[in-house]
N, C-alpha and C positions, 0 to 999 in steps of 0.2 A: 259450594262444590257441586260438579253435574252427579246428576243421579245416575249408573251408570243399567240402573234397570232399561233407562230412555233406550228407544230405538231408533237408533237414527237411520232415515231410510236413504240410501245410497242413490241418487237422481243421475242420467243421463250425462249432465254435464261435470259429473265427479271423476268419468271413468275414463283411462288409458285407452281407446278403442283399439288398438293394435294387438295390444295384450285382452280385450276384452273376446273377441272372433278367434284368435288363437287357440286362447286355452277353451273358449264355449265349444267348439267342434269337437276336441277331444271328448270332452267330457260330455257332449251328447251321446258321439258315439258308444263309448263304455255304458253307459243309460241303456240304450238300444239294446246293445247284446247282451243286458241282466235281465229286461224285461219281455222280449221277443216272445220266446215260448206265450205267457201268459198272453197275451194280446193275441195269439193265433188260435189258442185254445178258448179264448172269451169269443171268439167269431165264429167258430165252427160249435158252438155253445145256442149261439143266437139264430145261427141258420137253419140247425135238425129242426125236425117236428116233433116237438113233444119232447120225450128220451129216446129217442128210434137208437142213436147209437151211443149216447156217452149219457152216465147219468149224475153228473156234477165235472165239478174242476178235477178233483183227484182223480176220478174215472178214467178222462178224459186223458191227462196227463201219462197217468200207466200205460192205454192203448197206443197211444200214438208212441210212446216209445217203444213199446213192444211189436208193432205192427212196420215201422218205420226208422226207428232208433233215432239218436240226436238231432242227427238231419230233420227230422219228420219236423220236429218245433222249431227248425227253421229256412219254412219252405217260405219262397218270396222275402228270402230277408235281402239278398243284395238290391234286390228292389227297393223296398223300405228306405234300403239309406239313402234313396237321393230326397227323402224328406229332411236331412239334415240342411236341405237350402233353406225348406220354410223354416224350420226351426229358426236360424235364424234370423228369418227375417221377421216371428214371429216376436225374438226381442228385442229387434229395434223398434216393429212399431207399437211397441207395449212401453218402449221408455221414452221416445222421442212424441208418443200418444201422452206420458201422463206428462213431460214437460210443457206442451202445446196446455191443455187443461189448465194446467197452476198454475196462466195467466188469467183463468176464468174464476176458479176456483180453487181453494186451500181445502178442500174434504178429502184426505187421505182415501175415503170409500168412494168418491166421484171417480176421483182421481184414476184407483185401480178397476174400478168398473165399466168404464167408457174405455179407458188401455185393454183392458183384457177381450173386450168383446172386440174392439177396431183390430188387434194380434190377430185374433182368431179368423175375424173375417180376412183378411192378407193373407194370413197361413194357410185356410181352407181352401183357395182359388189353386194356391202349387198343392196341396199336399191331396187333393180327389182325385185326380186321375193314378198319382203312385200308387194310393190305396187301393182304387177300383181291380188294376192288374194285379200288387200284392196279395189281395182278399183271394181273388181267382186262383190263386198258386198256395194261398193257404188251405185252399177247398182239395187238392189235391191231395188221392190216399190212395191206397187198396186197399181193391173193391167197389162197393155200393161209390157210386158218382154222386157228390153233392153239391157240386154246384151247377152252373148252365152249361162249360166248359171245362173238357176232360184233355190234358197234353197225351202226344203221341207214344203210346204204348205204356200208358201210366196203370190198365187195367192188369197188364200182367206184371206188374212193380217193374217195369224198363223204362224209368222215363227218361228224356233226353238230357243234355246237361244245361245245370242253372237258367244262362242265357238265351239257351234254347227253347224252353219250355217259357222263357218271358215272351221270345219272340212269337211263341207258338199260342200262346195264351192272345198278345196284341193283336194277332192277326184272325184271329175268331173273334173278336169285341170288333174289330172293323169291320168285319165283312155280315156280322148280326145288327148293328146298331149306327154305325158310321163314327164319325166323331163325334158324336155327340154322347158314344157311349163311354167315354172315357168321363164324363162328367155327370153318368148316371148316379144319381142321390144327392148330387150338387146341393139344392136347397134341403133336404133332410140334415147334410152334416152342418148344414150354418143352422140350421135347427139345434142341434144338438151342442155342438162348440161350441158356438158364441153364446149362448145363455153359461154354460161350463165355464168357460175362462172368464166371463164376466163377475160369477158368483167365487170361483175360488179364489182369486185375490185378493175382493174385499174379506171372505172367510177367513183366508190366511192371513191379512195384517189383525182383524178382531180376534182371534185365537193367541199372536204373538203378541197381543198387547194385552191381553188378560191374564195368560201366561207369565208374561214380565211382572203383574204386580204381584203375583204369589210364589214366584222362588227366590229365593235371598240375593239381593245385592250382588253376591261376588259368582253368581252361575252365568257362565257363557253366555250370549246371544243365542247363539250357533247352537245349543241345545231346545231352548224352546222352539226355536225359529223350525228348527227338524221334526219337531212334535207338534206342531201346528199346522204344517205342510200335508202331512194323512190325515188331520182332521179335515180339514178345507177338503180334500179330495173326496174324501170319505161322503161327507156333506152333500159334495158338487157331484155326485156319482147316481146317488140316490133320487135325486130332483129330475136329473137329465137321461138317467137309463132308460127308461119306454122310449124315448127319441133316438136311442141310438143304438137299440134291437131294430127299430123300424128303420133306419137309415142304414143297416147291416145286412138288412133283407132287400131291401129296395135296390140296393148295390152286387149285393151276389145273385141274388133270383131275377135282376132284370125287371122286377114292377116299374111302372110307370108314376104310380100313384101314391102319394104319401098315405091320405086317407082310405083307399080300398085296403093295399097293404095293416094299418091298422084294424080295418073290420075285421078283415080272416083272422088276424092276429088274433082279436075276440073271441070271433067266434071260435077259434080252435081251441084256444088254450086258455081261454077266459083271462081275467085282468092279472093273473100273477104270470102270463106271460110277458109281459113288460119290462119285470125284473129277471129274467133269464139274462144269464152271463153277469147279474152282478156282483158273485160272491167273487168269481176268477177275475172280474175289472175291479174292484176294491183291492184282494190281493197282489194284483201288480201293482194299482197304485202306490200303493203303503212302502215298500220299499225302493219304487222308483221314484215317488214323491219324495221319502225322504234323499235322497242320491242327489235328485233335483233339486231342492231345498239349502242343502249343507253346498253341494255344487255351483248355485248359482250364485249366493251370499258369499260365498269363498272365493268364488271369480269375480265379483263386483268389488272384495274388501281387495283382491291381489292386480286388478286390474285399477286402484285408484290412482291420481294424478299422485306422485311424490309428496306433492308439502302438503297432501291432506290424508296422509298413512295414519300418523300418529292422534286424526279427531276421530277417529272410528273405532269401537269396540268390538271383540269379538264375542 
């Protein structure tokens, strides 16, 4: 009789694609608007010098609602969303990457490691310029200016509406940098990503497979698999965060230079500035991981072909 601890990992040619695009957009999007705030405050976290204005997450979270109220944690978000294209096209090429693979090789960890990093590098190419202009509208306050560009009448809290201050933000990154400035940080975020997505997937299949052999038989998939999801991230956060303070700075301040960028980072703030912004990127992961986690297993088990419903465990 199957053991039903086994995981059976659901592959590319198991899934519905119609129903797979359908239901993943929605459920990006709801992803998105849980964890926006924390992603805006982990940036503006990475950008100050020192504590000049915020002196953690919580801090940081009280002021900007107080100074800005709900909006304030989500400024540049209609922006943001057109990253739901990389999305997904970061999961096709993460499952049509580990099909390709397991003609080469059967190592579950190959497998997800060469998928996660090939995703990322796809994803990275669409989703740097969204960022580049989202960051810039997240730099957006009253008062003290902190990033390189301030939208119109934003000092005396009048900024223009949504759209506006995108367009208004686009056309100062053109006329400072050309286009070339829309892919300012380009190689810092494949620095930082693709090592990321390469290490949390194998993290996450080793987590839910260790996890399997120590809760009883008759506990869900979908539990461990959720609880394995903010470890991997957790994990993947810690390894990759110096690369992606420096690829946050490189993007908002306009450096040129991966390594100059790092020296001042040194020398300013010595080596625990590296880890700045990783308490606020842990805790959005944690809950967006697991959202993602129970999400995506939940759209793979409900997006499967019919006559293979009933070989999958939940």
């Amino acid at each position: 009789m199957e053991d039903k601890r086994n995981i059976q990992i659901i592959e590319w040619e198991h899934l519905d694609k119609k129903k797979f695009y359908v239901f993943g957009v929605a459920m990006t999007m709801m992803i998105r608007v849980s964890v926006y705030p924390f992603t805006l405050i982990r940036t503006r976290l990475q950008v100050q010098k020192g504590k000049s204005l915020y002196h953690g997450t919580f801090d940081a979270f009280i002021k900007i609602l107080r100074a800005d109220g709900v909006t304030g944690l989500y400024r540049g978000f209609l922006v943001n969303t057109f990253t739901l294209i990389s999305g997904q096209c970061y999961v096709t090429t993460y499952e049509l990457t580990r099909k390709f693979v397991a003609d080469y090789s059967q190592s579950n960890t190959v497998k997800s490691l060469v998928a996660g990093g090939s995703a990322s590098l796809v994803a990275q190419s669409i989703t740097v310029p969204i960022d580049v202009v989202s960051q810039h509208l997240m730099m957006q306050r009253k008062g003290e200016k902190m990033g390189r560009f301030q939208v119109r009448g934003n000092t005396e809290g009048r900024g223009v509406v949504a759209f506006g201050q995108t367009k208004d933000i686009i056309r100062q990154i053109l006329r400072a940098d050309g286009l070339r400035g829309f892919y300012r940080g380009y190689v810092a975020s494949l620095l930082t990503y693709i090592p990321n997505s390469a290490v949390w997937w194998p993290f996450y299949h080793f987590y839910a497979e260790q996890l399997s052999h120590l809760c009883p038989k008759e506990c869900p998939h979908i539990v461990f698999q959720a609880v394995s999801g903010p470890l991997a991230a957790a994990t993947a956060s810690i390894l990759t965060n110096p690369m992606d303070v420096i690829r946050t700075r490189v993007q908002v301040e306009g450096k040129n230079s991966i390594i100059l960028t790092f020296r001042q980072l040194m020398a300013e703030e010595g080596p625990w500035g590296l880890m700045k912004g990783l308490s606020a990127r842990i805790i959005s992961a944690t809950p967006s991981t697991i959202v993602i986690v129970v999400g995506y297993e939940s759209l793979k088990k409900l997006s499967l072909r019919p006559e293979l419903v009933d070989s999958r465990h939940w």
